[in-house]
C-alpha positions in Angstrom: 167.7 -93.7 -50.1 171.2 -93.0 -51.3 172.7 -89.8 -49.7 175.3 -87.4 -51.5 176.7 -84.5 -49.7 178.4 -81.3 -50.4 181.4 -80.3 -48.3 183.9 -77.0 -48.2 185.2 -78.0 -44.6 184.7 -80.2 -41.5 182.0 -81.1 -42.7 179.8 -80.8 -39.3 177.0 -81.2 -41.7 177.8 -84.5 -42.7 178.3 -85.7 -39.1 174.9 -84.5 -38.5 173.8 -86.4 -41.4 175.6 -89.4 -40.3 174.3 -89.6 -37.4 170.7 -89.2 -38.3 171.2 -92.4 -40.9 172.5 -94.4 -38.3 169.7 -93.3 -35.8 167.3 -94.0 -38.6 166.2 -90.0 -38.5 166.9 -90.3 -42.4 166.3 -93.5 -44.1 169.0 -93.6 -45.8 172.5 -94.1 -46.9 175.5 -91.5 -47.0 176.7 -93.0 -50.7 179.7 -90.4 -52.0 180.9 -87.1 -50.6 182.5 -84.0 -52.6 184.5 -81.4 -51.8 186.1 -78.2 -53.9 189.1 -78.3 -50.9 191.5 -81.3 -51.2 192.2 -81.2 -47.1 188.7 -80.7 -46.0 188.7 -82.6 -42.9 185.2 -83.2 -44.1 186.6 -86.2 -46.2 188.1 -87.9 -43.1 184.5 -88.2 -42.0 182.7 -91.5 -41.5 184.1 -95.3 -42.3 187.0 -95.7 -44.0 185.4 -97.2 -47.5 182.3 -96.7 -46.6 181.5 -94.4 -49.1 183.4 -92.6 -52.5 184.6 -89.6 -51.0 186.1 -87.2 -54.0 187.9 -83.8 -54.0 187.0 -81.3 -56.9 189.0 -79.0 -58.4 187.2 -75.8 -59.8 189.3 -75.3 -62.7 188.8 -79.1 -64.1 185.5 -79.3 -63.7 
């Protein structure tokens, strides 16, 4: 299952989410990540390329 997740900040959430793939808690994949703040650490979060991690401004969207 392909995994997208919603992020504001550290993204502690993700982590969790993360970690639960890679334990096979959730079958599944953490594919892209979004965020409406452009220095959540949030986006640092997992392997570098391994998945589209994108910052989105309210006004443009």
């Amino acid at each position: 299952m392909n995994i997208v997740v919603l992020i504001s900040g550290n993204g502690s959430n993700l982590q969790a989410i993360i970690d639960a793939c890679k334990t096979n808690k959730i079958k599944g994949t953490v594919r892209a990540v979004f965020s409406n703040k452009a220095d959540a650490f949030g986006l640092e979060r997992g392997p570098p390329g391994g998945y589209c991690n994108a910052y989105a401004h309210r006004q443009r969207v």
